[in-house]
N, C-alpha and C positions, 0 to 999 in steps of 0.2 A: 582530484579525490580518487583512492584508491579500496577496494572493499577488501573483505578478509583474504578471497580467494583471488585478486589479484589485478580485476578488474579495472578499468579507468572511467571512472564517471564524471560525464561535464555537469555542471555542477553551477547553480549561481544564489548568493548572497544576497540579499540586499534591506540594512536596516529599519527600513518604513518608519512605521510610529517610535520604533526607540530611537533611529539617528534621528527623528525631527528634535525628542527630548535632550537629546546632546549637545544637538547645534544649537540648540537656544538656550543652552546652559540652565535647564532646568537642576536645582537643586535635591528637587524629590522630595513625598514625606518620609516623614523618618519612622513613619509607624508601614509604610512599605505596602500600602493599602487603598490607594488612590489612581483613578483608571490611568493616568498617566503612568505608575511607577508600574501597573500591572502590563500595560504594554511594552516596559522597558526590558522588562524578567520575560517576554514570551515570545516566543520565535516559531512559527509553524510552517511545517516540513511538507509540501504539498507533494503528494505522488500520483502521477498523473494516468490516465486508463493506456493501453493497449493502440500503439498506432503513434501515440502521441509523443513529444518530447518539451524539453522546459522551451523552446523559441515558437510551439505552436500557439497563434491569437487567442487561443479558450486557456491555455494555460496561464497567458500570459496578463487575462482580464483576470481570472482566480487570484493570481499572483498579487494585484492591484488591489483587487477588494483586500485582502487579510491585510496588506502593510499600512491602511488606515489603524489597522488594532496590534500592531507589531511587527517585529520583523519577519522575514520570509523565504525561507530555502527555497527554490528550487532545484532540480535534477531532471537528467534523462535516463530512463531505466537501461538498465544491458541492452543491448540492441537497439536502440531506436537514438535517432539523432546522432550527435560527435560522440555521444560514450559507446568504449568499446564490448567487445562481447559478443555472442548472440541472446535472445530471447528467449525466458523460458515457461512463458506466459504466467508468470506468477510464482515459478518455485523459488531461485536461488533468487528475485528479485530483492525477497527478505533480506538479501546480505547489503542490494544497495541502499537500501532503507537503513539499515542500520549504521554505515558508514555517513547517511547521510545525517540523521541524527546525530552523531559523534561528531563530526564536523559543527554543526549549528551550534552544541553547546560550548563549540571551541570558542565562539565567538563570545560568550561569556555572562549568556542569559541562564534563567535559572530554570524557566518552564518550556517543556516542547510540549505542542499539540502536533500529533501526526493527523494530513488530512487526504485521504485517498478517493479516486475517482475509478469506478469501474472495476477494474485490474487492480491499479493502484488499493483501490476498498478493501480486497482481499489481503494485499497483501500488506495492510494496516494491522487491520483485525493477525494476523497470524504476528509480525513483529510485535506484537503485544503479548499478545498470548507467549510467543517463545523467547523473548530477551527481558523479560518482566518488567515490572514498573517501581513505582514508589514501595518501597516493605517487603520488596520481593526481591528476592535473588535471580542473578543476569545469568547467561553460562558460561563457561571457562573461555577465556578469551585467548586467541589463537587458530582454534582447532579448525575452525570453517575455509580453512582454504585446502587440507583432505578432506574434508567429506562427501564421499558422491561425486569426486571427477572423474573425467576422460583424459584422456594423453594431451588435448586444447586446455583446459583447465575451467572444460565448462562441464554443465549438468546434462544426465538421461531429463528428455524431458519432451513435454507435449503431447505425447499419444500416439505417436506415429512413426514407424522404419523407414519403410518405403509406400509407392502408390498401393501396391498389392496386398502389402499388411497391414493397411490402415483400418480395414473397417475389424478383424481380429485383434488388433492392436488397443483399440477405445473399449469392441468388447470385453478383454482383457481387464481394463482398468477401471470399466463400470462395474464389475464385477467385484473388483478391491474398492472399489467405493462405497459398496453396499455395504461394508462392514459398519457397526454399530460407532458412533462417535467415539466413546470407552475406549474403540479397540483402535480405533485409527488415532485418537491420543497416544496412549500408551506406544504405536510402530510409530509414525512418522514424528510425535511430539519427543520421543525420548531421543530420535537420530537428529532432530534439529536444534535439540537444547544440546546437544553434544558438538554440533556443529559450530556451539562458540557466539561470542559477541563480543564488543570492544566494551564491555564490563556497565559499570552504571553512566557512563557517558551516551551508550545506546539506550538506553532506556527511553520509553515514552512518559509522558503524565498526561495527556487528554488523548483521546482517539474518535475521530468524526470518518465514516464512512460512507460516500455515497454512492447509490446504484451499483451496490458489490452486489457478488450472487455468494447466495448462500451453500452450493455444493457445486463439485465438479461436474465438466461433461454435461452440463445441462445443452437440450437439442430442441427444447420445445418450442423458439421463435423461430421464423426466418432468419433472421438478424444472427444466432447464434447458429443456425447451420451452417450458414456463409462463412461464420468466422473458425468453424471445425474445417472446412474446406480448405482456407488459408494456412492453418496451420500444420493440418496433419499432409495435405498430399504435396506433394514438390511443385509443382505448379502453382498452387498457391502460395508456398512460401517465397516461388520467386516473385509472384504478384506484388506480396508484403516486400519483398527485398526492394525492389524497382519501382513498384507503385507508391508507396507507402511508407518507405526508408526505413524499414523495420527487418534487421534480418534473424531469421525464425532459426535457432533449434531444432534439428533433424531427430532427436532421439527422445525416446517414451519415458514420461516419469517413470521412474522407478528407486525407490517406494514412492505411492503418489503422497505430494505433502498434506498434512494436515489441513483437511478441509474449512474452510469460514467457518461455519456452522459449530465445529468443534473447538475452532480459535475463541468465537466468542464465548466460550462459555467458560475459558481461561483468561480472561482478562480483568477481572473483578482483582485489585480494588481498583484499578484504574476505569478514571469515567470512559462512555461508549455514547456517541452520537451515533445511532443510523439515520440515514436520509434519502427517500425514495421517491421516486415519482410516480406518481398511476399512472401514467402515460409512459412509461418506458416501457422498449418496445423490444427491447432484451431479454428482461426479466421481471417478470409477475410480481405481482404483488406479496405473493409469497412467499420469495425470499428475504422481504427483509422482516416479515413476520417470523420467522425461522429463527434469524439471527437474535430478535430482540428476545423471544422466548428463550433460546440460549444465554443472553448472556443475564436476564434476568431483573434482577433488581439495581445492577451496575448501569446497564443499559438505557439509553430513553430511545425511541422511535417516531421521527418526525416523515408522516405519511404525505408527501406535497401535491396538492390537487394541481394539475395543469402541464405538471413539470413530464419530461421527456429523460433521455437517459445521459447520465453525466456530466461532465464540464461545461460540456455545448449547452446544454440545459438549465443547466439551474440559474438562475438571474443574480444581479446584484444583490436585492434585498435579502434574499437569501443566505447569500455567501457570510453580506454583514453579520444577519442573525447567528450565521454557524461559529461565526470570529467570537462575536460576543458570547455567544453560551461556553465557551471554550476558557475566554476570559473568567466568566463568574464561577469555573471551576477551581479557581485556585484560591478563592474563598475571599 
């Protein structure tokens, strides 16, 4: 699988609940309304946090839970695992998200739920918000493989030059973050709807988001200073490269993309899962309170006592629940 700007992402299929309906030669109702024919029509696109890729064990349990309720995309984002690229902790990942959806409906179902973890969370919420949904208009399709490149064919991105510029460099760009949501619609939402999409094939119809953060640059855990270390100073990106099989993006967003917080509150009328834990140790509890307040009355906020942050985190029963309410979204 190939994204707009040119990218190779590996990439894996696998029918779950609809091929069980095929192989047993299920007939189907005909009124198209019956939990079997609703898992045949749904296929959910899971993207996964930051580190991670489709052959990692917490991916690959995620993976297991949804294809009881349907079938099941996975992918490895740019940089991480056999897809190629570097990392751009969330900016241009939107393009592999979108190829990846365009793919899944290749297969011939009729609903996607996008489901993000982490990293992944964010860049759910902004493919929604910028390639639209059901009644909405996608963007012109093409344009995303000029927008924003270097001489590689990758994106400014991350936050950081070099060791020396790094801490001017976030200064920098907390700075453009401080701009009112309005205003960072308006810059980064109008260059990434120009950036294109592969039309209504990209498109989303449910969107479930877990332990996303709600704005960039956030430094308030441990857990997230660590992972500014990683990415912005060369040392840590070789850490990521070698340790972690992730290789990082040397170059500062520029414009930074449209923040979550501002994503979700462009994704109405498509439904909005958020899903958090009190116990993550990333990000407070505030951020998905942020999110839900944005996106509003589209939105629901599932606040999970005990849970911890991401994929690793969240349990079976949970998962089911997020498969299912994604189901009774299509009515």
């Amino acid at each position: 699988m190939r994204t707009a700007d040119g990218v190779a992402v590996d990439a894996l299929y696998e029918p779950g609940a609809a091929g069980e309906r095929v192989a047993a030669g299920h007939p189907g109702d005909p009124s198209g309304t019956s939990d079997v024919d609703r898992a045949f029509d749904h296929v959910f696109v899971i993207a996964h946090g930051f580190t991670g890729d489709l052959d990692r064990p917490h991916v690959r349990r995620a993976a297991r839970a949804f294809a009881r309720h349907g079938a099941v995309v996975t992918f490895s984002f740019r940089g991480h695992g056999a897809s190629g690229g570097r990392s751009t902790v969330g900016d241009r990942e939107v393009l592999d998200l979108a190829a990846a959806v365009a793919w899944a409906r290749g297969f011939g179902h009729a609903r996607v739920t996008t489901v993000g973890f982490s990293m992944g969370g964010s860049v759910v919420l902004r493919h929604a918000a910028l390639y639209g949904g059901p009644g909405r208009e996608a963007g012109g399709a093409g344009e995303a493989a000029t927008a924003e490149t270097d001489a590689t064919g990758a994106t400014d991105a991350t936050g950081a030059t070099d060791a020396t510029g790094a801490t001017d460099a976030a200064g920098r760009a907390e700075a453009r973050e401080g701009a009112s949501a309005t205003t960072e619609a308006a810059r980064a939402g109008a260059r990434e709807e120009a950036a294109g999409s592969p039309g209504a094939d990209g498109r989303t119809d449910a969107v479930i988001s877990v332990s996303a953060p709600a704005r960039w640059y956030y430094r308030g855990t441990a857990p997230m200073r660590r992972l500014h270390w990683l990415v912005m100073r060369p040392t840590g990106r070789l850490v990521g490269r070698w340790g972690l099989r992730t290789r990082i993006h040397h170059r500062e967003w520029d414009p930074v993309p449209l923040s979550p917080v501002a994503a979700a509150a462009r994704i109405a009328p498509v439904p909005l899962l958020i899903v958090h834990g009190d116990r993550d140790a990333y990000f407070p509890l505030d951020h998905p309170r942020m999110l839900a307040a944005a996106a509003g009355d589209h939105g629901e906020l599932w606040l999970e006592p005990g849970m911890g942050h991401a994929e690793n985190a969240a349990p079976d029963p949970l998962l089911d629940r997020m498969a299912r309410w994604a189901i009774a979204q299509a009515g």
